[in-house]
N, C-alpha and C positions, 0 to 999 in steps of 0.2 A: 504494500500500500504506500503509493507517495506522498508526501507531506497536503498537498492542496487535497486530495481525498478523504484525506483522513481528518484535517480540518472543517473540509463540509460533513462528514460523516459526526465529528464531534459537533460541531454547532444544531446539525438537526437532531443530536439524540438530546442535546440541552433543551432546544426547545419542546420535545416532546415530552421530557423528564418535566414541565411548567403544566404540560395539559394532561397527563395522565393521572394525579389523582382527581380530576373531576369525572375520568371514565375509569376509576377502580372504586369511585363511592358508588356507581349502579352496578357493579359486578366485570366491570371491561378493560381493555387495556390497549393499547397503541404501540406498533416497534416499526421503526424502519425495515421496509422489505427490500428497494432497491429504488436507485433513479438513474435519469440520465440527462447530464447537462446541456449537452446538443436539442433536446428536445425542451425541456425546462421543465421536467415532470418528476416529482415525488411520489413513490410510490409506499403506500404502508399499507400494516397489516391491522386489521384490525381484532381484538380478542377475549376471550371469554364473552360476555354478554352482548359486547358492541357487537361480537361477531355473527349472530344470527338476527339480531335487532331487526324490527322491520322499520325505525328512523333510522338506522345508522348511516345512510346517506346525509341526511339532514346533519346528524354531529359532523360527517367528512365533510361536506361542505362548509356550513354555518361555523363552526368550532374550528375543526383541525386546519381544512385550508387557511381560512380566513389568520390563523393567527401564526403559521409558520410563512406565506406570502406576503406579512409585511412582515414580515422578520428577518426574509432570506427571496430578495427581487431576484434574486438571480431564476428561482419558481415563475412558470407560469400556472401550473394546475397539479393540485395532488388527488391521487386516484391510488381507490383499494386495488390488491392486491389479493385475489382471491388465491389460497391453497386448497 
C-alpha cells in the first residue's frame, strides 16, 4: 500500500469511525469495502441491521454520503457494496 492510499484509506475509516455509533445504536454498522479515484466513488459495506434494512438507502444517502462528501471532495457518490 503507498502512502496516498493509505492516507485516503485512513481519512475515510476516520470519518466512518464519526458515523458509526449512530448505526450501532439501531443494531448496524458501516466499513469501507473498496473505491476508486478515477471514478470518485466510495464504496461501503453496510452491516448487521443497516444490512437488510428496508431505509438503508435513505441512511446511505441522507447520512453516510452526505457526511463523508463534504469531508472528502475528492467523492463524487458512495454506493453499497452488496456481499
Amino acid at each position: 500500500m503507498d502512502s496516498e492510499t493509505g492516507n485516503i484509506e485512513n481519512k475515510i475509516n476516520l470519518i466512518l469511525d464519526k458515523i458509526r455509533p449512530f448505526l450501532q445504536e439501531d443494531g448496524g454498522d458501516v466499513e469501507l469495502a473498496r473505491y476508486d479515484l478515477d471514478r470518485g466513488i466510495l464504496f461501503v459495506r453496510l452491516l448487521g441491521a443497516c444490512k437488510e434494512c428496508p431505509i438503508s438507502i435513505m441512511t446511505l444517502r441522507a447520512g453516510i454520503e452526505r457526511f463523508i462528501l463534504n469531508s472528502m471532495p475528492e467523492f463524487k457518490r458512495i454506493e453499497q457494496e452488496r456481499s
